[in-house]
C-alpha positions in Angstrom: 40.5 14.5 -50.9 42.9 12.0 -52.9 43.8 8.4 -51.4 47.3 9.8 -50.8 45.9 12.9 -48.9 43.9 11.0 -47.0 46.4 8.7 -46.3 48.7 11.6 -45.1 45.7 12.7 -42.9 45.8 9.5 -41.1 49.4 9.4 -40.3 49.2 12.6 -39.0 46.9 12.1 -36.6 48.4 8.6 -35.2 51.1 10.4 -34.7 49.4 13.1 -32.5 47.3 10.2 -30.3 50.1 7.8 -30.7 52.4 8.2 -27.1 49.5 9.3 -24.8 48.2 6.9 -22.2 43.9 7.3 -23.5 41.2 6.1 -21.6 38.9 3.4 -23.4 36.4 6.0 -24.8 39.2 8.5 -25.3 40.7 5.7 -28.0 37.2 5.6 -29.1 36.9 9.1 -29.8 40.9 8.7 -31.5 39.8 5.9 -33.6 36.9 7.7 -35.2 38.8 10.7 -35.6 41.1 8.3 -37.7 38.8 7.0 -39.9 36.9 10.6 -40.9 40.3 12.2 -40.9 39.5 14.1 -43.8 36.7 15.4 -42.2 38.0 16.1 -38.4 39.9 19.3 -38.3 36.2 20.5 -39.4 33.9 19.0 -37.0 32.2 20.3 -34.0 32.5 18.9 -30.5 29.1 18.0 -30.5 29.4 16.0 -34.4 32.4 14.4 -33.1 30.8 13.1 -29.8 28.0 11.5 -31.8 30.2 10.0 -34.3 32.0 9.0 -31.9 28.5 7.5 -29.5 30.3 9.3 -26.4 29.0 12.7 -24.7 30.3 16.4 -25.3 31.8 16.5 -22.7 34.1 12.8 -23.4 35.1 15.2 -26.8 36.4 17.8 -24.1 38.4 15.5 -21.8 40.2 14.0 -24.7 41.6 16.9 -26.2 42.7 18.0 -23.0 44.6 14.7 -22.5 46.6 15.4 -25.6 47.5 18.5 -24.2 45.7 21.0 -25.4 43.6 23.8 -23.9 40.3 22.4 -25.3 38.6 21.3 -27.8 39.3 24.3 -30.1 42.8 24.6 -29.8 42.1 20.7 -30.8 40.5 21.5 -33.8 42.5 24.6 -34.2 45.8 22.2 -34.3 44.6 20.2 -37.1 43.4 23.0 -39.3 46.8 24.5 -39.2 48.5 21.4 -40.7 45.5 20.7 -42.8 47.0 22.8 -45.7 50.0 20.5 -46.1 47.1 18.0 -47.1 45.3 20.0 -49.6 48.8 21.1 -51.2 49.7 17.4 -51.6 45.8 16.7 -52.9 46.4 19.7 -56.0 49.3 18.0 -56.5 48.3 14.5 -56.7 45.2 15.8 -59.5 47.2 13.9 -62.8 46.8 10.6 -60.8 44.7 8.6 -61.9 42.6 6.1 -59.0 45.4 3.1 -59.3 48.2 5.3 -58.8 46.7 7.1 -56.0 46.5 4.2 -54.4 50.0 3.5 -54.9 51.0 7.0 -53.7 48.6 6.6 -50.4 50.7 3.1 -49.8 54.2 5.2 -50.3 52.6 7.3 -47.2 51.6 4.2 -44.9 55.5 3.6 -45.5 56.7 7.0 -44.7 54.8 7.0 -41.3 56.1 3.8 -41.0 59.6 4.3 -41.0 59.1 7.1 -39.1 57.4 5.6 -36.1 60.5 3.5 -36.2 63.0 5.6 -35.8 62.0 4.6 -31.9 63.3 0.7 -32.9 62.8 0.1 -28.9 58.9 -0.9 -29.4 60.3 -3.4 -32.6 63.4 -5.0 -30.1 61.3 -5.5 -27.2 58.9 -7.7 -29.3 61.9 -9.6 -30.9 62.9 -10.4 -27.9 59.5 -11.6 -26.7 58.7 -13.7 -29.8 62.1 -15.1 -29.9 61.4 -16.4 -26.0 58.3 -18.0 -26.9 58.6 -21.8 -27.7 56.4 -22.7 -28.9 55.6 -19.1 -30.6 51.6 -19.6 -31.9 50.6 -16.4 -34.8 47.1 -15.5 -34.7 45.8 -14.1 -38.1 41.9 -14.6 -39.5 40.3 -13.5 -42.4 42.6 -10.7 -44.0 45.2 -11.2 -42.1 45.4 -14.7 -42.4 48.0 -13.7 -45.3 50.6 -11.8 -42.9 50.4 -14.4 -40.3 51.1 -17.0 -42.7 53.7 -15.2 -44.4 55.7 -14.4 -41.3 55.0 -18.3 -40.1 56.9 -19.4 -43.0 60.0 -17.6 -42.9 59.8 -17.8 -38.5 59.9 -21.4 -39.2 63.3 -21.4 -40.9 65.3 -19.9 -37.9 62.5 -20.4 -34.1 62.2 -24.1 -33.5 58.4 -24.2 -32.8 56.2 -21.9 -34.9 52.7 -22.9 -34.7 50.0 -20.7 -37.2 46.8 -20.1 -35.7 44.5 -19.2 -38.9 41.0 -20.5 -38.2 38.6 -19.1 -36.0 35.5 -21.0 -34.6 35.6 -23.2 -31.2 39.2 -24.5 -31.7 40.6 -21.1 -31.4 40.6 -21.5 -27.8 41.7 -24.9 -27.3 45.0 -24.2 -29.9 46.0 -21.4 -27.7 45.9 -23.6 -24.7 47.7 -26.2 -26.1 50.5 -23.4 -27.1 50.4 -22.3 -23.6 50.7 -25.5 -21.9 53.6 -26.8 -24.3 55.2 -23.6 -22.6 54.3 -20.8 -25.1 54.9 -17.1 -23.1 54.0 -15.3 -25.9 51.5 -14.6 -28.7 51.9 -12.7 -31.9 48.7 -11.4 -33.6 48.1 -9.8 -37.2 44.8 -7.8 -36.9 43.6 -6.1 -40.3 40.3 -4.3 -40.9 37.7 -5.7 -40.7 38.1 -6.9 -36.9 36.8 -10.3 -36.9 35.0 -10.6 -33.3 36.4 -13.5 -32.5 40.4 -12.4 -32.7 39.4 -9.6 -30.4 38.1 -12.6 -28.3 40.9 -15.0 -28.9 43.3 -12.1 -27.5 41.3 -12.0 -24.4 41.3 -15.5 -23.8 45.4 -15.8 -24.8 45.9 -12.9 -21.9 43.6 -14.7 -19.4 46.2 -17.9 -19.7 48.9 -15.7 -19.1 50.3 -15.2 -22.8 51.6 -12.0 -23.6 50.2 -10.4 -26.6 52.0 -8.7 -29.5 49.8 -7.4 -32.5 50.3 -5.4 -35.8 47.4 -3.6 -36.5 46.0 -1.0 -38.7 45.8 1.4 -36.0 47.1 1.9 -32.5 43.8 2.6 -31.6 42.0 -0.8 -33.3 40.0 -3.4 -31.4 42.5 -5.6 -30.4 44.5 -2.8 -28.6 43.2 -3.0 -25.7 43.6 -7.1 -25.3 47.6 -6.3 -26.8 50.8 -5.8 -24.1 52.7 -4.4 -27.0 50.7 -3.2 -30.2 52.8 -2.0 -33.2 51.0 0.5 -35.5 51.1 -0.1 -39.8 48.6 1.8 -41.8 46.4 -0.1 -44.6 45.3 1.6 -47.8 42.2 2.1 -47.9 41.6 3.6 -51.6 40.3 0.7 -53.6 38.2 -1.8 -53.2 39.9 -4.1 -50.9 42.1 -2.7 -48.4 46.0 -2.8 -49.3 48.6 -3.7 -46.2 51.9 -3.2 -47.8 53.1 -1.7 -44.5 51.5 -4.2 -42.0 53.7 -6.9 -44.4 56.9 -4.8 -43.9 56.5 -4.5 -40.6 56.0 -8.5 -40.2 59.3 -8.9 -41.6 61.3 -5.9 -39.5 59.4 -8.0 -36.5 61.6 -11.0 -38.2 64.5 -9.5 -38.3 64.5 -7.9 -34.6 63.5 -11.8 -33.7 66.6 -13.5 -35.4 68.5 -10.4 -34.0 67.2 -11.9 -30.5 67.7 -15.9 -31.2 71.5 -16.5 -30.7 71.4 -19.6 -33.4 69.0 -18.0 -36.1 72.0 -17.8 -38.7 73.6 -21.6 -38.3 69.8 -22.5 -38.6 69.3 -20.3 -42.0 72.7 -22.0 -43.2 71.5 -25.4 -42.6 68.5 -24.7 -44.0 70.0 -23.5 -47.6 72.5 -26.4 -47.7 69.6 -29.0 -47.2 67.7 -27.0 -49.3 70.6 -27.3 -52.3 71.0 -30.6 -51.3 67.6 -31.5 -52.4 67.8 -29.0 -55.3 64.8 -27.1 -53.6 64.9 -24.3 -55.6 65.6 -23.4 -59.5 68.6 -21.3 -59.9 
């Protein structure tokens, strides 16, 4: 199957886990069905539960609390939609590897802007990141990139943005210093692959009382359940290096709903541009 198949896979199966409350092991079972979702309308119970590392009968109980009969109506459900994949993967046969890459990127985007058609998710962090002060963004290793990009363009309208972008022992002593200079809130970028010690700098930020808002690849990634409000963006996954155009976009829709939430955000973006003419900051 092509990158952009895959891709469309994916997005159709967050979309049938995404909304249901899922025990621990049952996002285990979701996350592994995301990952081989090429292979999963095809798999047994039994090769699921081992790909998985639960039992059979874990395999059974989650279908069921998705709302299906069983297992095999499970599988069933995803072989009847499958088709829709392979039709898309005959069509996709003139691309060539850089373009399908591309294509499986214009998917992440589709399911995207589809899972925000529900803006509520999107408003309610605004609103928590725009309460926040100081606001402290958590993003190590690949997604040092998206927490730095959205630090530099928070900066310009939220009074005390503070970019948390190295790991190690300080982690810890950065997000208590946010917290005790009266930070409520925590924003985190987690891309693949999960370094350990975000998954453990979310636990620690929640034990101090912050409450934690994440992008992540997946609504069923490591960090989700060490999140209070986790907001799904697909990355490509069909070169070498994973692509995050939609993780990006959604860092700057999270901007937006946050100046939508700070009363002041557009006199500070004004004073901002005259100072920044004033100094001749930037080359017409």
């Amino acid at each position: 199957m092509t990158g952009a198949a895959s891709a469309g896979s994916t997005a159709r199966l967050q979309a049938l886990f995404e909304g249901h409350r899922l025990t621990p092991t049952q996002r285990r079972i979701a996350h592994c069905m995301v990952r081989r979702a090429a292979d999963a309308p095809f798999l047994s119970s039994v090769e699921l539960a081992e790909l998985a590392g639960v039992s059979q009968p874990s395999v059974t109980r989650f279908a069921v609390a998705l709302g299906f009969d069983g297992y095999p109506a499970l599988r069933k459900h995803l072989r009847d939609v499958a088709p829709a994949a392979d039709e898309r993967a005959a069509g996709d046969g003139a691309y060539n590897e850089y373009q399908q890459a591309v294509q499986s990127e214009i998917d992440n985007l589709r399911h995207l802007a589809t899972l925000l058609a529900d803006p509520e998710p999107v408003l309610r962090a605004g609103r928590l990141l725009a309460a926040s002060r100081p606001l402290p963004v958590l993003g190590l290793r690949a997604a040092s990139a998206q927490a730095r990009g959205f630090t530099y363009f928070a900066r310009k309208v939220h009074p005390d943005v503070r970019l948390l972008d190295e790991g190690g022992t300080m982690l810890a002593d950065r997000i208590d210093a946010a917290h005790r200079a009266g930070a409520t809130a925590l924003l985190c970028f987690a891309l693949p692959r999960h370094p350990r010690e975000v998954v453990e700098g979310l636990e620690y930020a929640r034990e101090t009382g912050l409450t934690v808002v994440a992008v992540a690849d997946s609504a069923f990634a490591p960090v989700a359940r060490h999140s209070d409000l986790l907001l799904p963006a697909a990355v490509g996954t069909g070169l070498a290096f994973d692509t995050a155009c939609a993780p990006m976009l959604l860092g700057r829709v999270l901007l937006e709903a946050m100046c939508d939430a700070l009363p002041d955000a557009q006199a500070r973006l004004e004073e901002f541009d005259a100072r920044a003419a004033a100094r001749g900051l930037f080359v017409e």
